[in-house]
ROVO-437043 format. One record per residue (C-alpha): x, y, z. Coordinates in steps of 0.02 Angstrom, whole numbers, plus 32768, in hexadecimal, padded with zeros to 4 digits. Example, Ala and Ser with C-alpha at 12.3 -4.5 7.8 and 13.67 -1.06 7.14 Angstrom:
82677F1F8186
82AC7FCB8165
//
This chain:
6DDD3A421795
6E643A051731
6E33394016E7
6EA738C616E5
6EAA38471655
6F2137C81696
6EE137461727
6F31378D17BC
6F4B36DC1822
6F1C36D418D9
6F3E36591943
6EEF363E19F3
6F7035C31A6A
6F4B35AB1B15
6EDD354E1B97
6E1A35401B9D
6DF936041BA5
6E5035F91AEE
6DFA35791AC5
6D5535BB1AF1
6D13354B1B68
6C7B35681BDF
6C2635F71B20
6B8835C71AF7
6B9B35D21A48
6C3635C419D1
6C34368419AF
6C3736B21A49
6CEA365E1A6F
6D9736D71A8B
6DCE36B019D5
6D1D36CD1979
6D0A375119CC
6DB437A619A3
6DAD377818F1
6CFA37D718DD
6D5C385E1931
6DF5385D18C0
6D7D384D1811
6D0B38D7184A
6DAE39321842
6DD4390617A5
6E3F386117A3
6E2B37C51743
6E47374A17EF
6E78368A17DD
6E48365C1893
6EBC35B718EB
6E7E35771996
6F02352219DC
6EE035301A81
6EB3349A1AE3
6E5A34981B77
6EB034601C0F
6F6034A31BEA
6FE334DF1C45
706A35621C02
70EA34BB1BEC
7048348B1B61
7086351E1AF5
710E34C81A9F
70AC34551A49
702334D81A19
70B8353F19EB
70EE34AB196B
7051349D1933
7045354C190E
70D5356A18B8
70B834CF1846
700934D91814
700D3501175D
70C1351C1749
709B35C81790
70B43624183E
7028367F1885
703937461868
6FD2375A1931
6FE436E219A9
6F6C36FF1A4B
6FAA368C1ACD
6F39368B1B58
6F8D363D1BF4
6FAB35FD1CC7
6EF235DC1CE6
6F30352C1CF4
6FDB35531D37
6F9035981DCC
6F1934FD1DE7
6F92348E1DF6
700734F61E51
709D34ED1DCD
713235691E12
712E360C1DC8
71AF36251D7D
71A835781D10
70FE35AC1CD7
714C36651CAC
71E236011C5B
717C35921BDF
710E36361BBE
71B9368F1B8D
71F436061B26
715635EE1AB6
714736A91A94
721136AD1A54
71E4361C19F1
714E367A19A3
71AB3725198B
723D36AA194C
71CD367E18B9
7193372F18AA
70EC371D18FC
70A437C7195C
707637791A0B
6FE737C61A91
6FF7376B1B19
6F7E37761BA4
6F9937501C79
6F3B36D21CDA
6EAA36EC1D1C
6E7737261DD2
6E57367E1DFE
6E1E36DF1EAA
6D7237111E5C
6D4436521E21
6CAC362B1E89
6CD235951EE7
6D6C35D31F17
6D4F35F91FDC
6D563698202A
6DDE366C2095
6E47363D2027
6E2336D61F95
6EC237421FCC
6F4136B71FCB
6EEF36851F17
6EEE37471ED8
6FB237571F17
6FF136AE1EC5
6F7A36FA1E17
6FD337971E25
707A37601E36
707736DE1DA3
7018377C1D4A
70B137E51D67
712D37671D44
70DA37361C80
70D637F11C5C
718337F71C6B
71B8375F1C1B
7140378B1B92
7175384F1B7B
723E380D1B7A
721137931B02
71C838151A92
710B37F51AAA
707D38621AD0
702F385A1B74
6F66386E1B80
6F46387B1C34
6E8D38341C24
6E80380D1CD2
6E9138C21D15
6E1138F41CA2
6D8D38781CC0
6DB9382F1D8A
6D2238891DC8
6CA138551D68
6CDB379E1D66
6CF937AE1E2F
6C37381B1E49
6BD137DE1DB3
6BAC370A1DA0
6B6337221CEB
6C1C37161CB7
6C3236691CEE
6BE935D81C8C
6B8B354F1CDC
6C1F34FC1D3A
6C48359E1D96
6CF9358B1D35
6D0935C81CAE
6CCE366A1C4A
6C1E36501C0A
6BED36B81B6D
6BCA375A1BB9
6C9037311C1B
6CD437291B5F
6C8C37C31B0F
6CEF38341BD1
6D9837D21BA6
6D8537E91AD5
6D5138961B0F
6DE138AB1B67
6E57385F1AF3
6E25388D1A5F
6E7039411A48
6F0F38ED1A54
6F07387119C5
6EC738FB195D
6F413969197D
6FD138D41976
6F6B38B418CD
6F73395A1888
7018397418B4
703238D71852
6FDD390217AA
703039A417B0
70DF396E17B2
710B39C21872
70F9392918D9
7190390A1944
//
């Protein structure tokens, strides 16, 4: 394990699942969690939550702003975590996928490494009705499909957390918190599990001078 002894600066942008909503405890939130991940290999991690619960992908410009003026200094990661929201309040695809696309080549602009990851399968939200689950799990995966390519053009990773972790959120209702909407604690530690070998390697890649 090779330590790093300059602050490698993440910063977390996105809705409430970036935020960390519905975690029991502070640790147990997307961007605690991928910090611990990032110093147990070996980086020094100044951690930015800019995230605010609630947003939509048109949101991102401002975190974006804020992001790229806090301390005079852009991030080195961004995570943007994304179209929860979107997909709520039915805004069209391909805005949301647009104002994805636009913060990310703002961020790489500034020479920030992005990871940007899908919306959710709203589909496996509990009160969502049975009837309604496949229309719900088409209009996820077309958004889904739509950010990956705005965010791969753009020159972002993609971390396609939702493939990953769809079943266990859709069989298992531990992952929810309380308000059967967002992830509880045990819902943060399948996404950061998910996510997490991508920020390391986006981090390595980084530190060792081979990041794209």
């Amino acid at each position: 394990m090779v330590v790093s002894r300059t602050p490698l600066r993440l910063a977390v942008l996105g809705d409430s699942i970036a935020f960390g909503t519905g975690a029991a405890r502070p640790e147990d939130t997307l961007g605690a969690r991928l910090s611990a991940a990032l110093r147990a290999d070996g980086h020094e991690v100044e951690l930015s939550v800019l995230a605010v619960p609630g947003a939509v992908s048109a949101d991102l410009t401002a975190q974006v702003r804020r992001a790229l003026s806090a301390a005079g200094r852009a991030p080195d990661v961004a995570v943007v975590v994304v179209g929860a929201n979107d997909l709520a309040r039915l805004v069209p695809t391909e805005s949301a996928a647009a104002a994805l696309g636009s913060a990310v080549t703002a961020l790489r602009g500034a020479g920030t490494d992005v990871v940007v990851v899908p919306a959710p399968d709203m589909s496996s939200i509990p009160f969502v009705p049975p009837a309604f689950r496949p229309v719900v799990r088409a209009a996820s995966a077309q958004l889904q499909r739509r950010q990956e390519a705005v965010a791969a053009s753009a020159g972002a990773r993609v971390a396609a957390v939702a493939a990953h972790v769809g079943r266990s959120f859709e069989s298992d209702p531990s992952m929810f918190a309380a308000d059967r909407f967002h992830p509880s604690s045990a819902g943060y530690a399948a996404i950061a599990s998910a996510l997490t070998p991508v920020v390391l390697a986006t981090a390595c890649e980084r530190r060792d001078g081979t990041a794209a």
